[in-house]
N, C-alpha and C positions, 0 to 999 in steps of 0.2 A: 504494500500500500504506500502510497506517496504522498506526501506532507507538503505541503507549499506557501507560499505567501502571494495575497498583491503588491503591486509597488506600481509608487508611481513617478516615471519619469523628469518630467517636470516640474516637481515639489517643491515648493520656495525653501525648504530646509535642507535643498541637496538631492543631487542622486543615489540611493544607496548603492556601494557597491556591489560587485560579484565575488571580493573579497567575502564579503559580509556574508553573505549567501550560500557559502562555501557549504557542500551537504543537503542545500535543501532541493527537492525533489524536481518540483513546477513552481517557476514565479512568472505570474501574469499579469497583464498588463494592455493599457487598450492602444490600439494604432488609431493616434488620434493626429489626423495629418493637419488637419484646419484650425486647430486652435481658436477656434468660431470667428475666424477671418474670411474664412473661402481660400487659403495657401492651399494650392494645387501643386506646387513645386515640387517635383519630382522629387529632383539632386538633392534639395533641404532637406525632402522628409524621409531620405536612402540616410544620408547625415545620420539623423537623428536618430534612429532607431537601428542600422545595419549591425554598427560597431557593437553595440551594446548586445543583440543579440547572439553575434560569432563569439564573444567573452563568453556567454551566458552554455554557449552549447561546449566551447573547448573547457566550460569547466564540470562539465558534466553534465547541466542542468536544461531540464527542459521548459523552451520559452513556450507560453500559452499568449500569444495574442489574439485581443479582443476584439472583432471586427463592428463596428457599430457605427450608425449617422456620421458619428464625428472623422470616420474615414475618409467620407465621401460629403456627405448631405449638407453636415453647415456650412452655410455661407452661397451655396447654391441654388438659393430660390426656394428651398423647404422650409413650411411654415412647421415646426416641428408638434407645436403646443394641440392636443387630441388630432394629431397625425390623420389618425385612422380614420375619425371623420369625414377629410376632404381630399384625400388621395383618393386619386382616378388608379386606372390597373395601369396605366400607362406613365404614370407618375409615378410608381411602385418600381416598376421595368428600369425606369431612369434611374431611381436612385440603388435602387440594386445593381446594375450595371456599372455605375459610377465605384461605386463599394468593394466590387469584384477585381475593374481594370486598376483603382487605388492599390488593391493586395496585390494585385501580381507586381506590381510596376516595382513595389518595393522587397518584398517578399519572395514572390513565386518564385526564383531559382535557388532558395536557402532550401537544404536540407535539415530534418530534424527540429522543424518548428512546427509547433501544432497550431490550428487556427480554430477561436471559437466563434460563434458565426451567429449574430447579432449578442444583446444582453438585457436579460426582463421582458423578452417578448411579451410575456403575456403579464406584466404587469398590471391591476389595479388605478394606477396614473400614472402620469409623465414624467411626474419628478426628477427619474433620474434614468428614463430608459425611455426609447420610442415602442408604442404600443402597434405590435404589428401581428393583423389577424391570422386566423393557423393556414390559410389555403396560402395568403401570404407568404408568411413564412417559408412552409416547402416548398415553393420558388425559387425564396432566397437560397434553402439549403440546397435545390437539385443544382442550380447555379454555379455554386463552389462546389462540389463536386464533381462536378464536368470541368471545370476550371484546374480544379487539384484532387486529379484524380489518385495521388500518393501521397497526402499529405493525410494527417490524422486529422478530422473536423469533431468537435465539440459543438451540440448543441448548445443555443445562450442559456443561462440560467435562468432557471424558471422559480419564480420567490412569491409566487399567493400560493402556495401550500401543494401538495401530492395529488390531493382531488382535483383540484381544478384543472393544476398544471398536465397533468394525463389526460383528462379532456382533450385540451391542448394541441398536446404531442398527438393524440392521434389522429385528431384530425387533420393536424398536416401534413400527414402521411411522411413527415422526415426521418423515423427513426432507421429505417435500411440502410439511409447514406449517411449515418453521423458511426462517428466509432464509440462517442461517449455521451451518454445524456447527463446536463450539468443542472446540479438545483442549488438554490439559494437561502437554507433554511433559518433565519434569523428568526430570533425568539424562542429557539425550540431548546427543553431543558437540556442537561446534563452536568452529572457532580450536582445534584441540589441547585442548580443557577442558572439562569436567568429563564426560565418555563411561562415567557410570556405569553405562549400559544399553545403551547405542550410539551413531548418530550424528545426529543434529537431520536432516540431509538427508534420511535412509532414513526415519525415522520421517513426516517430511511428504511423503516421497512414495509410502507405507505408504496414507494418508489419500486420497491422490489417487488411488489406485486404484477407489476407491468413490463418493468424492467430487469434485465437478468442481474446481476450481483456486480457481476465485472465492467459493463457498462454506466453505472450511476458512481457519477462524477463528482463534489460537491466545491464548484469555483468559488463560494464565496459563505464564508461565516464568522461570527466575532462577536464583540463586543463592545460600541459605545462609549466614549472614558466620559462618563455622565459624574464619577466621582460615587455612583451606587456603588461598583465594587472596588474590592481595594489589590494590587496586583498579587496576593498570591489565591486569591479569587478567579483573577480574571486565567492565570496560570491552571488550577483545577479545572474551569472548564474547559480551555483548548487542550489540556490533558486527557479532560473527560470525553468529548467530542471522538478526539482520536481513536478514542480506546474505544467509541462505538462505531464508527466506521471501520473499526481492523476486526473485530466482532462481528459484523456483517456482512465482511468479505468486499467492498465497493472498493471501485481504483484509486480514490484517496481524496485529501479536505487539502483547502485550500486557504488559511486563514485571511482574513481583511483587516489588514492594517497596514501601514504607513501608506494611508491610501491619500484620495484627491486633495481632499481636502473641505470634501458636501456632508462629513459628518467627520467629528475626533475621534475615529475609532482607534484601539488600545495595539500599540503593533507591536511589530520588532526596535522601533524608535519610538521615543518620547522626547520632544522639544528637538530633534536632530540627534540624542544619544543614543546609539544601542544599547537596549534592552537584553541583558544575557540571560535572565530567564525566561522570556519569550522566544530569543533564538534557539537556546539548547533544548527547548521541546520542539521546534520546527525543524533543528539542521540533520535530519536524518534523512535518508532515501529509505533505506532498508527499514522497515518496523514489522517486529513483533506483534502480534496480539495481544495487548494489554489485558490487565482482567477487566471485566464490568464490574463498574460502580457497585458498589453493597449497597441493599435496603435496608435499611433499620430498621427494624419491625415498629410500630407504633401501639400504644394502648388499645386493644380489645381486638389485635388484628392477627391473621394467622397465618400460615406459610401454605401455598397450595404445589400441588403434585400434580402431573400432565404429560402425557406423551405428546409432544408437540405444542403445538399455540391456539389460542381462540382469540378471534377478534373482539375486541369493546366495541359495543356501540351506543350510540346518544337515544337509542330510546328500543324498547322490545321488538324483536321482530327482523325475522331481515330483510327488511325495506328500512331500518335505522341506518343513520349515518354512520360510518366506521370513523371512529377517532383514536383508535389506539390497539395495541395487541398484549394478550394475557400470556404470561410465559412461565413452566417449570421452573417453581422455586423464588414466586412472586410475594410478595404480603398482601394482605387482602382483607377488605374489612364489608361482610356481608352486609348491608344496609335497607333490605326492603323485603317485600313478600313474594314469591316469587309469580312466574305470570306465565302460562300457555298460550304460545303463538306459533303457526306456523308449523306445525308439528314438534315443537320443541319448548323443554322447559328452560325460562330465560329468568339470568338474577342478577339483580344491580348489586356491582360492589363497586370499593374505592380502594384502588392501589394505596402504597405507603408513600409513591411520589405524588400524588395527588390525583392523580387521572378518576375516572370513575366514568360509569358507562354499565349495560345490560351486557350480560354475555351468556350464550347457551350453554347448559352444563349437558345437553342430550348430543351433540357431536363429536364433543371431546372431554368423557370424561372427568371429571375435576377431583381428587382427594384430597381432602383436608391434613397435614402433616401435624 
């Protein structure tokens, strides 16, 4: 599995090195040739980005560049703000085109650089991604891939959750020509922190339902330096994180930090100084499989026993939303009566990490330890 970081070229605090970097797996990073001018300059933006990437590959590491609007699109006539509103299919063609001949011009003849191929398609809003709908999108993807047909392509990261984002993905039929699907999971627990939407586990193994193991990707997760956690916090969870994607078998996380600069997140630098206990949990290629996080049992809760897993879901029955998965050797605390639906008997309980949700005890199972 492979560890990595974003970084961002441009940074008023500096470029990090490939010194610095030295070990870490995948550092990515977006081909942003326009710097919201409209610079089309070839020579400048071979410059900017060639050198850094031949460093990047002779020091072992593998470059992910990000392909998105800022490739091609600003500055030339895209109104970028609800995109998807007023693009014609032929104003799509344009700026995909434009996107495509940008990568090659600078790109296409390097070997050993992966490309990821827009980012937050399917975004929520604009903020920080252009929203481009799924028939879309696999345009864009069959595009580069006719383009580079030997290059590794990464789907962009998809950050409203597993449910939607598989939606998504299948409708635009890209998953044949990507070699990796990339998600976005921010909010989601692990180590006890930060579980603003759920739990890092459930959500990659949300992915893995659709997606085989070795394919899901995860370009981007972190943490905020809001000053909520304090850095051996924030260290637990990019610990914790890890140790659930080596758990799960996926191609590997990719922390965000010493990013643009559109939010503080917590990286391998703070104020321009490396961070050593951020680097010495990223500077690995090679990782073991961590153990999973312990639950700690809680008052009145009990440890259950399972061949295999049962899904949680938000309400009896299975027409309920799935929001999580029940696993051998869980804590669990029974909390209601139980209810017949469906052919099956279904009982709400609540995990030790806080999850809760109905789950069938008639298809797998359940013993109380």
């Amino acid at each position: 599995m492979n560890r990595g970081i974003n970084v961002d070229l441009v940074n008023p605090a500096g470029r990090v090195t490939v010194g610095e970097l030295a070990g870490v797996g995948i550092v990515r990073f977006p081909l942003n040739t326009l710097q919201q001018n409209g610079n089309i300059d070839i020579n400048a933006n071979r410059n900017r980005y060639r050198d850094y990437i031949q460093q990047l590959i002779a020091a072992g590491i593998t470059p992910l560049v990000v392909i998105t609007h800022q490739t091609f699109g600003e500055g030339q006539g895209f109104n970028f703000s609800n995109l998807s509103r007023h693009m014609s299919d032929a104003d799509w063609e344009r700026l995909f085109n434009g996107m495509r001949y940008m990568t090659h011009m600078i790109i296409g003849d390097m070997q050993g650089v992966w490309l990821q191929v827009a980012n937050e398609q399917d975004s929520m809003d604009d903020r920080a991604s252009v929203i481009i709908p799924p028939a879309q999108y696999g345009l864009l993807v069959r595009k580069f891939r006719a383009a580079f047909p030997s290059h590794i392509l990464v789907s962009g990261g998809y950050n409203s959750g597993a449910g939607r984002g598989i939606v998504q993905l299948k409708a635009s039929g890209a998953m044949p020509f990507l070699n990796y699907i990339a998600n976005h999971p921010y909010g989601q627990g692990a180590g006890g922190i930060n579980a603003q939407f759920g739990q890092m586990r459930d959500e990659i193994a949300h992915w893995k339902t659709y997606v085989p193991a070795a394919k899901v990707l995860v370009t981007e997760f972190g943490i905020n330096n809001t000053g909520q956690h304090n850095p051996a916090q924030v260290a637990m969870y990019m610990r914790s994180c890890f140790a659930e994607f080596a758990n799960a078998g996926i191609a590997g996380g990719i922390w965000y930090g010493y990013d643009n600069g559109m939010d503080n997140h917590l990286g391998v630098r703070a104020n321009g100084v490396t961070d050593p206990t951020l680097r010495g949990l990223i500077n690995s290629k090679a990782v073991t499989p961590l153990p999973p996080v312990p639950q700690p049992p809680a008052d009145g809760m009990v440890r259950v026993r399972m061949n295999g897993s049962v899904n949680i879901r938000a309400s009896a029955g299975l027409a309920g939303v799935r929001v999580g998965v029940l696993r051998d050797g869980d804590y669990i605390k029974l909390d209601a009566t139980p209810v017949a639906l469906d052919g099956n008997i279904w009982v709400h309980i609540q995990r030790a990490d806080g999850m809760a949700g109905w789950v069938s005890v008639s298809a797998v199972p359940i013993k109380i330890a």
